[in-house]
KOLGU-4560 file (N, C-alpha, C; in nm, 3 decimals, padded with zeros to 5 digits):
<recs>
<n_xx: -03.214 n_yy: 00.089 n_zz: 09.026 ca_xx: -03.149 ca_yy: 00.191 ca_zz: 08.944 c_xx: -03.223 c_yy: 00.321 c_zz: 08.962 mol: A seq: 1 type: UNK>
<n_xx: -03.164 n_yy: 00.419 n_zz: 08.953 ca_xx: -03.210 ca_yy: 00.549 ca_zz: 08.940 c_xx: -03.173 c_yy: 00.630 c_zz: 08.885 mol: A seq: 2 type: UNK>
<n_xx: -03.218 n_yy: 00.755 n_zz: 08.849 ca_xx: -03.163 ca_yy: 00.856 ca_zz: 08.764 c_xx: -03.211 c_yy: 01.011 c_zz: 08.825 mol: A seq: 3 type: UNK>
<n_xx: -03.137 n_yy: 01.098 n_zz: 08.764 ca_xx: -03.127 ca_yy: 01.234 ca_zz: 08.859 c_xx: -03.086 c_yy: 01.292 c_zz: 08.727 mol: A seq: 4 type: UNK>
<n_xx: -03.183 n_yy: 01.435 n_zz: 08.697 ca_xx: -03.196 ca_yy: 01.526 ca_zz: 08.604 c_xx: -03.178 c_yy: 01.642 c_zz: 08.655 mol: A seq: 5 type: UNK>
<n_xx: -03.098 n_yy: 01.708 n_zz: 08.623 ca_xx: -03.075 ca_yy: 01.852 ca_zz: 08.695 c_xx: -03.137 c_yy: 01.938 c_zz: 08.544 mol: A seq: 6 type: UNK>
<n_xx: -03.147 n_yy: 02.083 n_zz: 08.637 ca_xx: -03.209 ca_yy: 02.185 ca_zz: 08.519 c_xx: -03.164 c_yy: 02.343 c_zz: 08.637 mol: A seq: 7 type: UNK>
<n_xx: -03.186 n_yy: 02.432 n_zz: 08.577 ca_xx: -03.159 ca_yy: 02.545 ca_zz: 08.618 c_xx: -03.072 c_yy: 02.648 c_zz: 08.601 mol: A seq: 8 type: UNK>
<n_xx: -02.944 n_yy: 02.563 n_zz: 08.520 ca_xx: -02.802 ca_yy: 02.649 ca_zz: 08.556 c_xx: -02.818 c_yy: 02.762 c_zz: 08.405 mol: A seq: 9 type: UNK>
<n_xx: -02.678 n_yy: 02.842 n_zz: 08.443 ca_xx: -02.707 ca_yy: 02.919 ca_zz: 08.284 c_xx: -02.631 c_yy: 03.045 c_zz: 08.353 mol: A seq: 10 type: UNK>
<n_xx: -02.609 n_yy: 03.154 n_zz: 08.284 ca_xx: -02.477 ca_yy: 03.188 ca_zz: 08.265 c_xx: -02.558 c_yy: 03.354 c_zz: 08.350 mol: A seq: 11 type: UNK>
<n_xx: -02.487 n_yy: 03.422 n_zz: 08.417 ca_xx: -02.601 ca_yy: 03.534 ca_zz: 08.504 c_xx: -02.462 c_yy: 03.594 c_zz: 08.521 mol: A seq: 12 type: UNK>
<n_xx: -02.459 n_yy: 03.763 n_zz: 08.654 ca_xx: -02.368 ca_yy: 03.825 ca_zz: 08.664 c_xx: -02.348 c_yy: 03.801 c_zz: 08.777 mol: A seq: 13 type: UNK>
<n_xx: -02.262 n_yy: 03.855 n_zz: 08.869 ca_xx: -02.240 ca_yy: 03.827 ca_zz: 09.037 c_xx: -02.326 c_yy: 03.928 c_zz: 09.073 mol: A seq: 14 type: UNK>
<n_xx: -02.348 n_yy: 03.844 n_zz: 09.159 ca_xx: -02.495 ca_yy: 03.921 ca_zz: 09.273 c_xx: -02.629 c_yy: 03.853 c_zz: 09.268 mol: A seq: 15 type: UNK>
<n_xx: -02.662 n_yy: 03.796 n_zz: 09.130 ca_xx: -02.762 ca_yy: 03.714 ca_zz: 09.112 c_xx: -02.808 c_yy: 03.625 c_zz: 09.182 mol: A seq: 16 type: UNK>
<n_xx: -02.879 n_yy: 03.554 n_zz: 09.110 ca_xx: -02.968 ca_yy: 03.428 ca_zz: 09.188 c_xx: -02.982 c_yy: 03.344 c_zz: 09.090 mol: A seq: 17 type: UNK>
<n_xx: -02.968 n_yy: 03.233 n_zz: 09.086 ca_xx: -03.075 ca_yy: 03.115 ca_zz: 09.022 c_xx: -03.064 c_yy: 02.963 c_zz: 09.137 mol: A seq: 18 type: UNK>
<n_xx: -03.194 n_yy: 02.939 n_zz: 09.069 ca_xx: -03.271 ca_yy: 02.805 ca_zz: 09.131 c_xx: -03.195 c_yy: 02.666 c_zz: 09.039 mol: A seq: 19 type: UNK>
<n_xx: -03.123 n_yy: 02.575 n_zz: 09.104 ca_xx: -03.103 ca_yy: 02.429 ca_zz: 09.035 c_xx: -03.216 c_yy: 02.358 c_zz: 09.080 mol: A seq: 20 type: UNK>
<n_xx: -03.265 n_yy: 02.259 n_zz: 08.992 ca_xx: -03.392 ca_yy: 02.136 ca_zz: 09.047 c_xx: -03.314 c_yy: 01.993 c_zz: 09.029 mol: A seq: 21 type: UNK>
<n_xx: -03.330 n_yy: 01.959 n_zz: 09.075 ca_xx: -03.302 ca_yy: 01.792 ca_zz: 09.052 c_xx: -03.451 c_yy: 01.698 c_zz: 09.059 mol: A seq: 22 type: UNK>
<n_xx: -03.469 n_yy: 01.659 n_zz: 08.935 ca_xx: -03.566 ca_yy: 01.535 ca_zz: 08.917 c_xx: -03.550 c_yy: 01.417 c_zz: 08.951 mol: A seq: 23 type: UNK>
<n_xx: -03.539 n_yy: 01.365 n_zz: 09.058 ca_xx: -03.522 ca_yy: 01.208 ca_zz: 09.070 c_xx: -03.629 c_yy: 01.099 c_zz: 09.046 mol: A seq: 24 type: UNK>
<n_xx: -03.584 n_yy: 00.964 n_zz: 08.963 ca_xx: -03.625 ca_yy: 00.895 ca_zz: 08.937 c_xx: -03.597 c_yy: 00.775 c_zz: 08.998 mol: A seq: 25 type: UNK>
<n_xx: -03.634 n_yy: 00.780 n_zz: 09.156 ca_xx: -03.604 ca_yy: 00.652 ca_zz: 09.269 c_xx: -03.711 c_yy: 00.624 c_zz: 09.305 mol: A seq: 26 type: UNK>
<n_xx: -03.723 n_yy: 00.514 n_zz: 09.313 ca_xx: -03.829 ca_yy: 00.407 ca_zz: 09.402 c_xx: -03.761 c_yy: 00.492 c_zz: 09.561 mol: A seq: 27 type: UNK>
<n_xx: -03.885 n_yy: 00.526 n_zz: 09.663 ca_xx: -03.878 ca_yy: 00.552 ca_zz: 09.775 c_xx: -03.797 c_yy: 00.689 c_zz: 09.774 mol: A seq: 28 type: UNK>
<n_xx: -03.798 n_yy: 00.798 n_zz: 09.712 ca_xx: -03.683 ca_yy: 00.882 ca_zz: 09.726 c_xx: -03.690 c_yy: 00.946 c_zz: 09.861 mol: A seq: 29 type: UNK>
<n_xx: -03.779 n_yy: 00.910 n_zz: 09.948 ca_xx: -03.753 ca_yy: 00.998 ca_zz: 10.063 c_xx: -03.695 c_yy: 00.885 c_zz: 10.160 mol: A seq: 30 type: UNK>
<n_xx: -03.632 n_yy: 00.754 n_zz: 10.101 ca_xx: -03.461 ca_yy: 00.699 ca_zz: 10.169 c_xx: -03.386 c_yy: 00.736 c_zz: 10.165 mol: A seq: 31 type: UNK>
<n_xx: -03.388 n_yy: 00.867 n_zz: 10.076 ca_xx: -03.180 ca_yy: 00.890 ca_zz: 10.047 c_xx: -03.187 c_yy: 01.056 c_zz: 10.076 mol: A seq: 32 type: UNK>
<n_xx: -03.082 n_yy: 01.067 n_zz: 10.082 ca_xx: -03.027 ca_yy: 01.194 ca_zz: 10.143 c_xx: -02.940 c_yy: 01.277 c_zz: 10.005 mol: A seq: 33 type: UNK>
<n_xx: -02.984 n_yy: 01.347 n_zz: 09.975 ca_xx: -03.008 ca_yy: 01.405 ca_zz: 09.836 c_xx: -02.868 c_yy: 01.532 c_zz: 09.890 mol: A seq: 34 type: UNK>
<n_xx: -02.759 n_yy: 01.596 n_zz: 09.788 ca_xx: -02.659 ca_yy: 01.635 ca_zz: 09.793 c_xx: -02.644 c_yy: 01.737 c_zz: 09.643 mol: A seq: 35 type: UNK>
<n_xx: -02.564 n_yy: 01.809 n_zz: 09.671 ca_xx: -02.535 ca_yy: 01.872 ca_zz: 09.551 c_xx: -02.353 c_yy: 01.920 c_zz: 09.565 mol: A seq: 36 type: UNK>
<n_xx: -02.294 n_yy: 01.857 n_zz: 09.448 ca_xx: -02.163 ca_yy: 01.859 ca_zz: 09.464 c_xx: -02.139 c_yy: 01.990 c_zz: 09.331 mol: A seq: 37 type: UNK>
<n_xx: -01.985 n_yy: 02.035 n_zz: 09.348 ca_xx: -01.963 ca_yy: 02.136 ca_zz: 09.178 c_xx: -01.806 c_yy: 02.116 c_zz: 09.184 mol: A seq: 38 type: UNK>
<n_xx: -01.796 n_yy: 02.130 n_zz: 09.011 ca_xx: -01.667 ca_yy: 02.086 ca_zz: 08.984 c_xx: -01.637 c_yy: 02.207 c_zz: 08.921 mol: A seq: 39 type: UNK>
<n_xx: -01.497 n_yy: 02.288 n_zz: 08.916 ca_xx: -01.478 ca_yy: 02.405 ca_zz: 08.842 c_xx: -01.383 c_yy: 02.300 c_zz: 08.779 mol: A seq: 40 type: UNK>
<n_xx: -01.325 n_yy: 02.383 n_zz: 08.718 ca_xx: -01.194 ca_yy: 02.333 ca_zz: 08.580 c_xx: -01.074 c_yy: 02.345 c_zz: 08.678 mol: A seq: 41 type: UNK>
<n_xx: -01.039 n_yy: 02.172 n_zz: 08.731 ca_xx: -00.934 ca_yy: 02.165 ca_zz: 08.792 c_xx: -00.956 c_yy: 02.042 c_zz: 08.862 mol: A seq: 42 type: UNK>
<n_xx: -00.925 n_yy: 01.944 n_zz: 08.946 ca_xx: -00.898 ca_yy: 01.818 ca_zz: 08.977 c_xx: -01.039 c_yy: 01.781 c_zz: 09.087 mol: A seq: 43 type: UNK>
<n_xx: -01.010 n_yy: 01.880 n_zz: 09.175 ca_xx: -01.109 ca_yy: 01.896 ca_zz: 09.270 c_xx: -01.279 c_yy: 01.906 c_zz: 09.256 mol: A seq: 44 type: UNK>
<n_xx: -01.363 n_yy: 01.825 n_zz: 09.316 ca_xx: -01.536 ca_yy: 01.813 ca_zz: 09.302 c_xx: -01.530 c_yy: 01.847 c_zz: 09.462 mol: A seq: 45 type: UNK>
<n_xx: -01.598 n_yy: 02.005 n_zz: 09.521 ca_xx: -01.638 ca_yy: 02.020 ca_zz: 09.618 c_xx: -01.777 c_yy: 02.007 c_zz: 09.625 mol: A seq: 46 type: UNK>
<n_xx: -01.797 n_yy: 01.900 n_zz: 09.774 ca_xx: -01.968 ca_yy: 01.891 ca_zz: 09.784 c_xx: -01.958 c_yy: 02.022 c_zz: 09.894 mol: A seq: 47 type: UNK>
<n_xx: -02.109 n_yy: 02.059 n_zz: 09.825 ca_xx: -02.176 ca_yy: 02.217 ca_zz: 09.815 c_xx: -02.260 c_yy: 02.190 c_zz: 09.956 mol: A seq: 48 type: UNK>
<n_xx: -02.365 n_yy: 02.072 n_zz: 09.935 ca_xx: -02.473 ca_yy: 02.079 ca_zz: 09.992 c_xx: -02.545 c_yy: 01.943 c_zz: 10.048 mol: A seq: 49 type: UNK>
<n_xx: -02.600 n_yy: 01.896 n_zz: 10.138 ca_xx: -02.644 ca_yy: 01.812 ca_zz: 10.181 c_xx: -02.773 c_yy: 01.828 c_zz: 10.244 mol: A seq: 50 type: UNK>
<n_xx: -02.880 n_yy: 01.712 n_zz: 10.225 ca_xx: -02.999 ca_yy: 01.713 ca_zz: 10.295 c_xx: -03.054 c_yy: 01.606 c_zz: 10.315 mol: A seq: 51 type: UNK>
<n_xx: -03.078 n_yy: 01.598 n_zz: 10.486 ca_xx: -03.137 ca_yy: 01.425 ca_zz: 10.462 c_xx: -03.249 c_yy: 01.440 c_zz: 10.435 mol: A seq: 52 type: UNK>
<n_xx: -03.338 n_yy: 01.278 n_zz: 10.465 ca_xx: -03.453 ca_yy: 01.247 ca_zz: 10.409 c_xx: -03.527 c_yy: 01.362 c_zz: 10.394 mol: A seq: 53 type: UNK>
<n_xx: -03.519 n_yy: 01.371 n_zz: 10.529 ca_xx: -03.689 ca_yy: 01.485 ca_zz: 10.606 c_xx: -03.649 c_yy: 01.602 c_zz: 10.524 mol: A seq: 54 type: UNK>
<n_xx: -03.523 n_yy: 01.683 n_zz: 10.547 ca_xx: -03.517 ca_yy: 01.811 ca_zz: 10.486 c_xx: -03.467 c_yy: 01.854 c_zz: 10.647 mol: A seq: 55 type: UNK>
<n_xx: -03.450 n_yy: 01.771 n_zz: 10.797 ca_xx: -03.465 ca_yy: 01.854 ca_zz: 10.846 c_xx: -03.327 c_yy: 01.868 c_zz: 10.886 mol: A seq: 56 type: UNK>
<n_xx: -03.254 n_yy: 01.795 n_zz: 10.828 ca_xx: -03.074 ca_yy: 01.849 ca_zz: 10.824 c_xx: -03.032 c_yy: 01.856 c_zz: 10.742 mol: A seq: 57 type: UNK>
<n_xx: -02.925 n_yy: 01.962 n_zz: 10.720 ca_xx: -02.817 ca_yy: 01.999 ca_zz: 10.616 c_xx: -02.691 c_yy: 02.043 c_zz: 10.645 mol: A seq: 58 type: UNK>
<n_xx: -02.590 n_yy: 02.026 n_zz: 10.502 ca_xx: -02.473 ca_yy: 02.063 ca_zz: 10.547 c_xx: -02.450 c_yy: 02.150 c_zz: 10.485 mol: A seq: 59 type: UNK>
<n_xx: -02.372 n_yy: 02.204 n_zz: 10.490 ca_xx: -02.336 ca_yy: 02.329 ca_zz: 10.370 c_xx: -02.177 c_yy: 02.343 c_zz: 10.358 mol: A seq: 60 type: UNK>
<n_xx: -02.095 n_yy: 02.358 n_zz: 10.282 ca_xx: -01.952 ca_yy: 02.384 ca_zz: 10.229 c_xx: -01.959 c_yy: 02.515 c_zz: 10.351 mol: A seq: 61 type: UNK>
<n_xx: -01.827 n_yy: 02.591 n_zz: 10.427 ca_xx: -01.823 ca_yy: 02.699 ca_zz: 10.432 c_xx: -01.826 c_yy: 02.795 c_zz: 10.329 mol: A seq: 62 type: UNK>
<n_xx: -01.790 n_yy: 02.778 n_zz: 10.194 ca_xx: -01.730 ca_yy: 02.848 ca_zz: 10.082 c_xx: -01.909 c_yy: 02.934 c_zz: 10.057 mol: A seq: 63 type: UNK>
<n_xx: -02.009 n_yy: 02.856 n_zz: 10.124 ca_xx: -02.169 ca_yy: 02.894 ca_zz: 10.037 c_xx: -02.267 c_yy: 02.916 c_zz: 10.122 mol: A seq: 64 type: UNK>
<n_xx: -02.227 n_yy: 02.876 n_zz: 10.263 ca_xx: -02.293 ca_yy: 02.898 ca_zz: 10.369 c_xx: -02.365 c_yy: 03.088 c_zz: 10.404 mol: A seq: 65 type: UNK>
<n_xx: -02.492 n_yy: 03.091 n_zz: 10.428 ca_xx: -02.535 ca_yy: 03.206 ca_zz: 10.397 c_xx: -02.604 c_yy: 03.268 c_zz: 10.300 mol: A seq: 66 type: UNK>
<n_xx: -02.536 n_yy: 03.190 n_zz: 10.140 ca_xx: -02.601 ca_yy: 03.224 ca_zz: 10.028 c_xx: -02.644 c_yy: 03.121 c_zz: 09.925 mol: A seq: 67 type: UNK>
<n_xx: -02.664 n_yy: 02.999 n_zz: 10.006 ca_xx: -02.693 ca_yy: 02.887 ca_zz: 09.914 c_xx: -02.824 c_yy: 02.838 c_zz: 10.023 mol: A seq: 68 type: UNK>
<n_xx: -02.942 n_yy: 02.786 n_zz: 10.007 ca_xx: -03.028 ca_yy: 02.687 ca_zz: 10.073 c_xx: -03.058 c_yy: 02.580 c_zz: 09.961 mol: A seq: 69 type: UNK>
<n_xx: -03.033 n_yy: 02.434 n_zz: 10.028 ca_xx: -03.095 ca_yy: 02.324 ca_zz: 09.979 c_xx: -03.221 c_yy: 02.290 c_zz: 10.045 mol: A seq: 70 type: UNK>
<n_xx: -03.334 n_yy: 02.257 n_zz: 09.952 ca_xx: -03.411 ca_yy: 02.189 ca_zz: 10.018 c_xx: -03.513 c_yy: 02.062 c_zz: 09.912 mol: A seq: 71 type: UNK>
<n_xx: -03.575 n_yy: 02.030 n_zz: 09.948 ca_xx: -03.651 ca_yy: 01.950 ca_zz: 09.917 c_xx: -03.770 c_yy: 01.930 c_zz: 09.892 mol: A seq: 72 type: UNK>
<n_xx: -03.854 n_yy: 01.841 n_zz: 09.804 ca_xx: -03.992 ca_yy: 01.821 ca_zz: 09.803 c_xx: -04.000 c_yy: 01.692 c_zz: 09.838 mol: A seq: 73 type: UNK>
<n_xx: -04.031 n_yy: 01.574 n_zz: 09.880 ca_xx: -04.070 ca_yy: 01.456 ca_zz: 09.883 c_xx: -04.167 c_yy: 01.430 c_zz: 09.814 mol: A seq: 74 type: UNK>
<n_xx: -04.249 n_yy: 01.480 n_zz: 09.765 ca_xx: -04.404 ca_yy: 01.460 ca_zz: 09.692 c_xx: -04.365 c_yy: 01.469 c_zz: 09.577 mol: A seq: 75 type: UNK>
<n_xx: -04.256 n_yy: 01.566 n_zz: 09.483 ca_xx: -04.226 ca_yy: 01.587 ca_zz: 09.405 c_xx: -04.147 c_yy: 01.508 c_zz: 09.328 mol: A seq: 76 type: UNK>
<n_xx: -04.024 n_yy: 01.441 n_zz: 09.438 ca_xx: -03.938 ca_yy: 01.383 ca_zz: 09.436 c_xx: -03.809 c_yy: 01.478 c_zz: 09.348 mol: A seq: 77 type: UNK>
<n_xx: -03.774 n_yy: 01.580 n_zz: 09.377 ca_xx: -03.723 ca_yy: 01.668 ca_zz: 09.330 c_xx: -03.679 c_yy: 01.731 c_zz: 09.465 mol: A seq: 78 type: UNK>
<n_xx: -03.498 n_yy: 01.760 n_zz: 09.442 ca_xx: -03.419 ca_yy: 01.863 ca_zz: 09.522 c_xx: -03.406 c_yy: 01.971 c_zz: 09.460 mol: A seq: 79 type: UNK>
<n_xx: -03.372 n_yy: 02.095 n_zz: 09.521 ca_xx: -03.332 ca_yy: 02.261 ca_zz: 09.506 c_xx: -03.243 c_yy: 02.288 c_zz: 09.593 mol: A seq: 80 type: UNK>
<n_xx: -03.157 n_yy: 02.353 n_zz: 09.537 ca_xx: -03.049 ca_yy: 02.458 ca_zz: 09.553 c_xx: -03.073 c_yy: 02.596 c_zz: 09.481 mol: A seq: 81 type: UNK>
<n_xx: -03.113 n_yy: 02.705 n_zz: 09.627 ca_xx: -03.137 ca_yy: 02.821 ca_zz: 09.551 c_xx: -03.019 c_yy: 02.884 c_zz: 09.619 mol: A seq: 82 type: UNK>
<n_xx: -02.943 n_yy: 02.935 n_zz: 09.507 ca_xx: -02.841 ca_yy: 03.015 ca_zz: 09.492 c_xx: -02.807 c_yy: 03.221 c_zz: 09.492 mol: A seq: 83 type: UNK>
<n_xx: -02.824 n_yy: 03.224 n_zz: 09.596 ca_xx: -02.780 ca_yy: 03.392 ca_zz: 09.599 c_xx: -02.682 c_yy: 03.470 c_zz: 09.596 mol: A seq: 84 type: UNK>
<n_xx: -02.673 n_yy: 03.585 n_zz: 09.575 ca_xx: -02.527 ca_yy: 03.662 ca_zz: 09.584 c_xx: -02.429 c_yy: 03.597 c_zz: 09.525 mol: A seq: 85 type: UNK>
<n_xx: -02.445 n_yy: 03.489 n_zz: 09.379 ca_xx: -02.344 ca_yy: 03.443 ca_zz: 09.333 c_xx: -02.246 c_yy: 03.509 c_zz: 09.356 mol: A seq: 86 type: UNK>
<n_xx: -02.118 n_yy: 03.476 n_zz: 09.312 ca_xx: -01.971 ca_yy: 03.513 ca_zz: 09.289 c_xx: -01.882 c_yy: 03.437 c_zz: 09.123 mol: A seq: 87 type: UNK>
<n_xx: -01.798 n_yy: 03.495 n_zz: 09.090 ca_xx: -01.810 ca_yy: 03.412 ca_zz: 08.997 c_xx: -01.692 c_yy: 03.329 c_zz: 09.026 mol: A seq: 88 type: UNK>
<n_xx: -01.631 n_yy: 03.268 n_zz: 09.172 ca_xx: -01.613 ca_yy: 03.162 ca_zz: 09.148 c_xx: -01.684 c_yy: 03.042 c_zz: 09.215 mol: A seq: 89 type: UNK>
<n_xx: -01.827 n_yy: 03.103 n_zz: 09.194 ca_xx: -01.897 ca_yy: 02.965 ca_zz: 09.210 c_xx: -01.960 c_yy: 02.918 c_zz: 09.066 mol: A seq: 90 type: UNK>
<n_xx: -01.882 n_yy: 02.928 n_zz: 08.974 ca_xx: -01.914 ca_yy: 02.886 ca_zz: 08.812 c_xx: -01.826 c_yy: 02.742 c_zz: 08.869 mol: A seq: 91 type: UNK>
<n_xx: -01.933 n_yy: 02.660 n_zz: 08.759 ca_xx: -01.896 ca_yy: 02.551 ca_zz: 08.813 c_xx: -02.021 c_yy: 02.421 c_zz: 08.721 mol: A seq: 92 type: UNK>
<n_xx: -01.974 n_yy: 02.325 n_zz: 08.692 ca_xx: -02.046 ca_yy: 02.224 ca_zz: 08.658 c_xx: -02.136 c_yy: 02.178 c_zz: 08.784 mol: A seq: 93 type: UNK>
<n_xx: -02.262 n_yy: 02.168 n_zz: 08.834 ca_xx: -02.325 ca_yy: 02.165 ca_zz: 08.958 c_xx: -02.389 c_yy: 01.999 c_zz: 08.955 mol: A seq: 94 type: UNK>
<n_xx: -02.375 n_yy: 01.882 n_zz: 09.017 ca_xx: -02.404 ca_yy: 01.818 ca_zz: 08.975 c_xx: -02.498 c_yy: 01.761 c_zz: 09.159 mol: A seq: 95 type: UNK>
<n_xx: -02.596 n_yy: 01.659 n_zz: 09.047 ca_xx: -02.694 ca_yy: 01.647 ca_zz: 09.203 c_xx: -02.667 c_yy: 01.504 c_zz: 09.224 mol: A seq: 96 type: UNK>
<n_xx: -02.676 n_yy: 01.435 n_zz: 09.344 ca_xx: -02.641 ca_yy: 01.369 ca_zz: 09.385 c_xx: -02.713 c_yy: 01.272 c_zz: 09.506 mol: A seq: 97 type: UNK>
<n_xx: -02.728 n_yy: 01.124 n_zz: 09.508 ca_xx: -02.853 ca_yy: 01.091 ca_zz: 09.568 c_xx: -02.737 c_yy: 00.989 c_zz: 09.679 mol: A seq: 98 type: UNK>
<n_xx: -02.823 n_yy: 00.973 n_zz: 09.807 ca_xx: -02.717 ca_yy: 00.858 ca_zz: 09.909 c_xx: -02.864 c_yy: 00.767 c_zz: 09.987 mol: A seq: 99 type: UNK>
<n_xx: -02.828 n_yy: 00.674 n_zz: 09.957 ca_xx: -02.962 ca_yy: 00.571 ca_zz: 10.035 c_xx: -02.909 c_yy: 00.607 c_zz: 10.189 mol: A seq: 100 type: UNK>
<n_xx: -02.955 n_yy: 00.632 n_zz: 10.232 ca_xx: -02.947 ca_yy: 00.715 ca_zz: 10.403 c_xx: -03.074 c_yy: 00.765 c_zz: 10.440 mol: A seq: 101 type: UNK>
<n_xx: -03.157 n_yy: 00.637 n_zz: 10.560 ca_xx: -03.279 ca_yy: 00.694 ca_zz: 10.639 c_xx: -03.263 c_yy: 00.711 c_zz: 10.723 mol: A seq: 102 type: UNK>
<n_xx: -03.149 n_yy: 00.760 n_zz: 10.771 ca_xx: -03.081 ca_yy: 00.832 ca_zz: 10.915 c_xx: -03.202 c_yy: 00.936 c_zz: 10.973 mol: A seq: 103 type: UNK>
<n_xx: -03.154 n_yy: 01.050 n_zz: 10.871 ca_xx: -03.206 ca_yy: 01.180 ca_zz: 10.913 c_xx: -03.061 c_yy: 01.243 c_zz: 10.938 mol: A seq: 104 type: UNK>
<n_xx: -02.996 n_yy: 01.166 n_zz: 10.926 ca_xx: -02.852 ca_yy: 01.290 ca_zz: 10.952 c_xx: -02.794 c_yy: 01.338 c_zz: 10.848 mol: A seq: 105 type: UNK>
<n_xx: -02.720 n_yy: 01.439 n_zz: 10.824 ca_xx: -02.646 ca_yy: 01.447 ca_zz: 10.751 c_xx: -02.470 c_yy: 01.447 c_zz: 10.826 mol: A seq: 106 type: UNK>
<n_xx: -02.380 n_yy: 01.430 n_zz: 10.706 ca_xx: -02.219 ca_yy: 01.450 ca_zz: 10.793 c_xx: -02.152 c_yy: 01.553 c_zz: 10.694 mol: A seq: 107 type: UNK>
<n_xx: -02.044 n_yy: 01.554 n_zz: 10.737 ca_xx: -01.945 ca_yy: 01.626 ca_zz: 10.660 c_xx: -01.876 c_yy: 01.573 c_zz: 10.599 mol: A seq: 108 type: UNK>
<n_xx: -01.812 n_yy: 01.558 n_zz: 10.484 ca_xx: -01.740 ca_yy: 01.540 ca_zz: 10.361 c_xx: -01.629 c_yy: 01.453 c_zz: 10.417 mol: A seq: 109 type: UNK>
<n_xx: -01.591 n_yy: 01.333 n_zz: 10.364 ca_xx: -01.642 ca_yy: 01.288 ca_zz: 10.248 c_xx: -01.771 c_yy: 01.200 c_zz: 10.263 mol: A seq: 110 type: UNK>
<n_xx: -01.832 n_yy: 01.263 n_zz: 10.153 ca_xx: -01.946 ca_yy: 01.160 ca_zz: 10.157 c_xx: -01.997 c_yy: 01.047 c_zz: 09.990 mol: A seq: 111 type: UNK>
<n_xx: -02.042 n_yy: 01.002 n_zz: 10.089 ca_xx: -02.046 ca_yy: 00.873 ca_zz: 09.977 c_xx: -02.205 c_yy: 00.859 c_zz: 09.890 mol: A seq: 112 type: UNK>
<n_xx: -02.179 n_yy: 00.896 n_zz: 09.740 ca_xx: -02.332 ca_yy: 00.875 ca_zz: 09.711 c_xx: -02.334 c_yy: 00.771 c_zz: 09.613 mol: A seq: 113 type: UNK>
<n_xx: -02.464 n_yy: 00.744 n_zz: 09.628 ca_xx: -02.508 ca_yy: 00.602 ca_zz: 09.514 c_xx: -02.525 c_yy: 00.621 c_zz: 09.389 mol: A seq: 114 type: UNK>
<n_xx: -02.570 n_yy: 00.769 n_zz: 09.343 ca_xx: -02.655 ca_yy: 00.762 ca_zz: 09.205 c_xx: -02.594 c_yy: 00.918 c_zz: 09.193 mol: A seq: 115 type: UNK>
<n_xx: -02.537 n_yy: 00.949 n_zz: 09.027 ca_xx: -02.506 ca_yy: 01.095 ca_zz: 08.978 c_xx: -02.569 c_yy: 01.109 c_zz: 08.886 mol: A seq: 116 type: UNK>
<n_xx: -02.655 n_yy: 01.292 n_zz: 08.905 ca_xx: -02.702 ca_yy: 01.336 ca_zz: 08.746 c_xx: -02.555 c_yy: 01.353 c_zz: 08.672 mol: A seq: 117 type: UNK>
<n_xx: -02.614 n_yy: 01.432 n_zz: 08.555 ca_xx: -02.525 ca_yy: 01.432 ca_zz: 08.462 c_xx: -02.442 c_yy: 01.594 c_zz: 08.458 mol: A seq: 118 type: UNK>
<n_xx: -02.515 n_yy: 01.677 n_zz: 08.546 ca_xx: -02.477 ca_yy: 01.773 ca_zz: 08.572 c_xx: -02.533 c_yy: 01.911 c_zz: 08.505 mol: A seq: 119 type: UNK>
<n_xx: -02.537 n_yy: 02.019 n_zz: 08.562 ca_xx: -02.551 ca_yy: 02.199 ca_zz: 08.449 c_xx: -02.410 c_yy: 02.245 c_zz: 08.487 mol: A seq: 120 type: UNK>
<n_xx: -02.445 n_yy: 02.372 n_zz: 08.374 ca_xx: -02.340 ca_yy: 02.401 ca_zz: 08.381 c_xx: -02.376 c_yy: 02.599 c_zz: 08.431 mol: A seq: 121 type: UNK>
<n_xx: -02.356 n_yy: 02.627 n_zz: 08.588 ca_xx: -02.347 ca_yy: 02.750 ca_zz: 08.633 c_xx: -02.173 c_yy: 02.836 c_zz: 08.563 mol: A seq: 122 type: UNK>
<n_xx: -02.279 n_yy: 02.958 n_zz: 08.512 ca_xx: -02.132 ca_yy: 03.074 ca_zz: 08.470 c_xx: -02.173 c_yy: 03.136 c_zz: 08.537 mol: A seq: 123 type: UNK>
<n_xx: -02.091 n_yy: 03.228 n_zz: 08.650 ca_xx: -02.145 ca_yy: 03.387 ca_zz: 08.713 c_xx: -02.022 c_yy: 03.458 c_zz: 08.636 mol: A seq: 124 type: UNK>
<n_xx: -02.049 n_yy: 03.572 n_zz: 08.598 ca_xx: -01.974 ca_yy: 03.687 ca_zz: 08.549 c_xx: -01.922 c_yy: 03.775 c_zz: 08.623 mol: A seq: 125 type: UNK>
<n_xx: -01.843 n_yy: 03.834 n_zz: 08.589 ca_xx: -01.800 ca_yy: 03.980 ca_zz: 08.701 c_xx: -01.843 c_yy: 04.093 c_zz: 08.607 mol: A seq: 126 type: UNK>
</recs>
């Protein structure tokens, strides 16, 4: 079993910045390939972000590419998503996301994860 604590989100203007963390609570977390998906108000959960074990691949949405980096600590056992040049339609419930994968790869969507935090909640303003 595991568990995943997100922290960071909170309500800013467009152009900003903030940092999401994800706390994971896994035996071995540098097996899984750590992700960050966001849900706005509507049917659709687009995944944002992907990183395998190492940190030394990622994916990125086109929609964030440029102004989003995921990365990682292994020591920490904690993921980041630092977020730039918001927009405000990247308001969004941000939720983190864990996949047992000692590939080293990452893929493109859809992807399949094992374990969900519970989510923050990002507002950008205009």
């Amino acid at each position: 079993q595991a568990q995943l604590e997100e922290s960071g989100g909170g309500l800013v203007q467009a152009g900003a910045s903030l940092r999401l963390s994800c706390a994971a609570s896994i035996r071995t977390f540098s097996n899984y390939a750590m992700g960050w998906s966001r849900h706005a108000p509507g049917p659709e959960r687009e995944l944002v972000a992907v990183i395998s074990w190492s940190g030394g691949n990622t994916y990125y949405a086109d929609s964030v590419k440029g102004r989003f980096t995921i990365s990682r600590d292994n020591a920490k056992n904690t993921v980041y998503l630092q977020m730039n040049s918001l927009k405000p339609e990247d308001t969004a419930v941000y939720y983190c996301a864990a996949r047992s994968d000692d590939s080293d790869y990452v893929t493109s969507p859809p992807v399949e994860f094992n374990y969900w935090g519970q989510g923050t909640q990002v507002t950008v303003s205009s």
